[in-house]
C-alpha positions in Angstrom: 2.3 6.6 -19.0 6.0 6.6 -18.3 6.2 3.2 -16.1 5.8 0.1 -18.2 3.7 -2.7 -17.3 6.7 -4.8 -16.4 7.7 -1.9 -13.6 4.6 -2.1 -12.4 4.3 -6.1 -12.3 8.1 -6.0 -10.2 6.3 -3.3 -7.6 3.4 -5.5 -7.2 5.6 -8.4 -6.4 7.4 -6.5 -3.6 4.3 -5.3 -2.6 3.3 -8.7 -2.2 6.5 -9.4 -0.6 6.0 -6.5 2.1 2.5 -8.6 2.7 4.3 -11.3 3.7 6.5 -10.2 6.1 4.4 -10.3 9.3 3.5 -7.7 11.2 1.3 -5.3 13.5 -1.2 -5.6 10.5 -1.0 -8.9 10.5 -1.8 -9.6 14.1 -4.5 -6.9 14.5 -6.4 -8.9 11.7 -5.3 -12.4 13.0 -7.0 -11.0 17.3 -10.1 -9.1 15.3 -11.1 -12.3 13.3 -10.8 -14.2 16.2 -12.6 -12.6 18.5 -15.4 -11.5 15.7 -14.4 -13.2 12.5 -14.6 -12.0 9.4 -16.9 -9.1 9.9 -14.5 -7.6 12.4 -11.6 -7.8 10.3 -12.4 -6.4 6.8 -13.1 -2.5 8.7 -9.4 -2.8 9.6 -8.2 -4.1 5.9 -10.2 -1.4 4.7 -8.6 1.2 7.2 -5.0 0.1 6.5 -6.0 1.2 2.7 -6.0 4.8 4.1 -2.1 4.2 5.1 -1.3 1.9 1.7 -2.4 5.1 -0.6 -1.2 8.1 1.7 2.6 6.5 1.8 3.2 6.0 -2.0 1.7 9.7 -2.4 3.7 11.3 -0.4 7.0 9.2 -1.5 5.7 10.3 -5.0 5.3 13.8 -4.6 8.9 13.6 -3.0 7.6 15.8 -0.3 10.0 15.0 2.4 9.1 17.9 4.3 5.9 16.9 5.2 7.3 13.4 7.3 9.3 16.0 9.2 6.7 18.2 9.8 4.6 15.2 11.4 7.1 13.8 13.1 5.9 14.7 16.2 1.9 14.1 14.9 3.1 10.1 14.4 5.2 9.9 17.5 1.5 10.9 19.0 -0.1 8.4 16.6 1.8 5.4 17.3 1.2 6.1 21.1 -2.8 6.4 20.7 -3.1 3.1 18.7 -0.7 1.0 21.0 -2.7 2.1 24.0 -6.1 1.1 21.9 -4.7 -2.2 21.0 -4.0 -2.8 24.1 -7.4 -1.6 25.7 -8.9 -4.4 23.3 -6.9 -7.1 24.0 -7.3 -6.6 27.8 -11.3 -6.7 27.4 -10.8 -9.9 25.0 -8.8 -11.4 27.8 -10.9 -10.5 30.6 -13.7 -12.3 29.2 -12.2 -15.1 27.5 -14.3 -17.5 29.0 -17.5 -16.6 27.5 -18.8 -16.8 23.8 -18.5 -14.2 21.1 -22.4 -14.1 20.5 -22.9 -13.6 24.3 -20.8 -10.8 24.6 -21.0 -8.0 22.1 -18.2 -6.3 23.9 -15.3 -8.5 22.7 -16.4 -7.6 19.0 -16.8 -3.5 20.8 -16.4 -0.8 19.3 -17.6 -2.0 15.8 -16.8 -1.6 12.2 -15.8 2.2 12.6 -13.0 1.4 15.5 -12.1 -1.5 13.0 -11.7 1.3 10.5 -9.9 3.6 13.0 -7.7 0.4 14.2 -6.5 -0.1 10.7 -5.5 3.5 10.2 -3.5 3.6 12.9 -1.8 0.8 12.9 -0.6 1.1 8.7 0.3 5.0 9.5 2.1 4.0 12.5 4.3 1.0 10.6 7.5 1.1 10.8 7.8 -1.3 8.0 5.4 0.6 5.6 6.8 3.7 6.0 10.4 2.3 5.6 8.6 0.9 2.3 7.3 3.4 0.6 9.5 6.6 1.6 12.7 4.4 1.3 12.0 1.6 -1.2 9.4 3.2 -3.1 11.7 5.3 -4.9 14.1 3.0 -6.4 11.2 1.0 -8.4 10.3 4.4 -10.3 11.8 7.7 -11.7 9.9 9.9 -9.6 10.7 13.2 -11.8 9.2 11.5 -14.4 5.8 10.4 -13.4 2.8 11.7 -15.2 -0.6 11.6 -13.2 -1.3 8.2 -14.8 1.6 6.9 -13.3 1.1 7.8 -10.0 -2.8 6.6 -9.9 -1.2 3.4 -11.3 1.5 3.3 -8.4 -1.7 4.3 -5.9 -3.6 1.7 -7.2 -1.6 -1.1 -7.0 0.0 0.1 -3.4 -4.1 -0.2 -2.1 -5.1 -3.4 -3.7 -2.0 -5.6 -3.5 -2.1 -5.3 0.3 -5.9 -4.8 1.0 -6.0 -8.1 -1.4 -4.1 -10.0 1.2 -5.5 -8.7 4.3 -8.6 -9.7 3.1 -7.6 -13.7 2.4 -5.8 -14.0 5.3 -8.6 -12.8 7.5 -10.6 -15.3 5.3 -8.1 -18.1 6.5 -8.4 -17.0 10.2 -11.4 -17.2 10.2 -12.4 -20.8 8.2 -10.1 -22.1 11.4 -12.2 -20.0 13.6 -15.4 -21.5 13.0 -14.4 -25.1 13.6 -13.7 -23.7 17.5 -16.8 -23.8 18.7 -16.3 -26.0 22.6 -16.1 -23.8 25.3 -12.6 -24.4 26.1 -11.7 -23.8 22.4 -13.6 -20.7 22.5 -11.9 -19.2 26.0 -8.6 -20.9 23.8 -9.6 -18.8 21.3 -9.7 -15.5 23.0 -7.0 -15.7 25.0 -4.9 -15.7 22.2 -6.6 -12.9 20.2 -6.5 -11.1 23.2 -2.3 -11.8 23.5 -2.2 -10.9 19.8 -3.8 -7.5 20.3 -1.0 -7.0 23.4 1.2 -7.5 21.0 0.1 -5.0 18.4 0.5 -2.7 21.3 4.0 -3.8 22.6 4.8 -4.2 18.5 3.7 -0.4 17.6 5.2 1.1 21.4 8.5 -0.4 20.9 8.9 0.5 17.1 
């Protein structure tokens, strides 16, 4: 390998950084643990992995060419997952007053949307992609990399993030479960239905 370890530890912590700067990814977690807990939140993390390695490997491979030639396919992209997110957090809102377990269709469409939810909303990040096709390349000699490097940089662009998304959901949920009144409950809903709005409005106006 060509990076040392300290490179790598300085790109973790601004990967960790980039974490903590909120986010569409952070309130698509924060409305699907609300309205399903955990279970309905770690699809998404694991979707948003999807956008956390195709980002670094394209700023790697330095092939600018291929942002411009999707340009158009992202524009498209972004538009799709703002009018999902904000499909879900109208059917969260229209039936806020009743309980998660008595409703499967505030937890609707499952895991695999979760999955598709997270894709969308890490490919269609302003903030990642500013990341990792503008920041990206000042941590790292990118002539330079061997393969080794670059599964390194891969590695630690999926897990530093997917880490996080993970705890926080975790959090989210702990303060979920102690809601369990039905006005705490339509409380509850309300505001992951708001929060998935504004993954919509967040993605649409970005």
């Amino acid at each position: 390998m060509t990076i040392s370890a300290f490179d790598l530890a300085l790109y973790a912590g601004a990967l960790f950084i980039l974490f903590l700067t909120p986010g569409p990814v952070w309130m698509a977690i924060a409305a699907r643990t609300m309205s399903g807990g955990f279970a309905a939140a770690w699809p998404l993390a694991l979707g948003v992995v999807v956008g956390d390695i195709v980002w670094p490997l394209i700023a790697v491979l330095g092939v600018s060419w291929l942002v411009g030639t999707f340009a158009g396919f992202m524009a498209v992209l972004k538009w799709v997952a703002a009018a999902m997110f904000l499909g879900m957090g109208l059917l969260i809102l229209r039936h806020a007053d009743q309980t998660i377990t008595s409703d499967s269709r505030l937890t609707r469409p499952g895991k695999w949307a979760g999955f598709a939810a997270g894709v969308a909303v890490i490919l269609s990040n302003p903030k990642a992609v500013l990341f990792y096709m503008g920041v990206l390349p000042g941590f790292f000699d990118l002539t330079q990399v061997t393969m080794p490097d670059i599964a390194a940089i891969m590695f630690l662009s999926m897990l530093v993030p997917f880490v996080g998304n993970l705890f926080f959901a975790l959090l989210v949920d702990r303060a979920r479960q102690r809601l369990t009144s039905p006005t705490a409950v339509k409380r509850t809903n309300i505001v992951a239905g708001c929060l998935l709005i504004c993954v919509a409005v967040a993605i649409a106006l970005t």
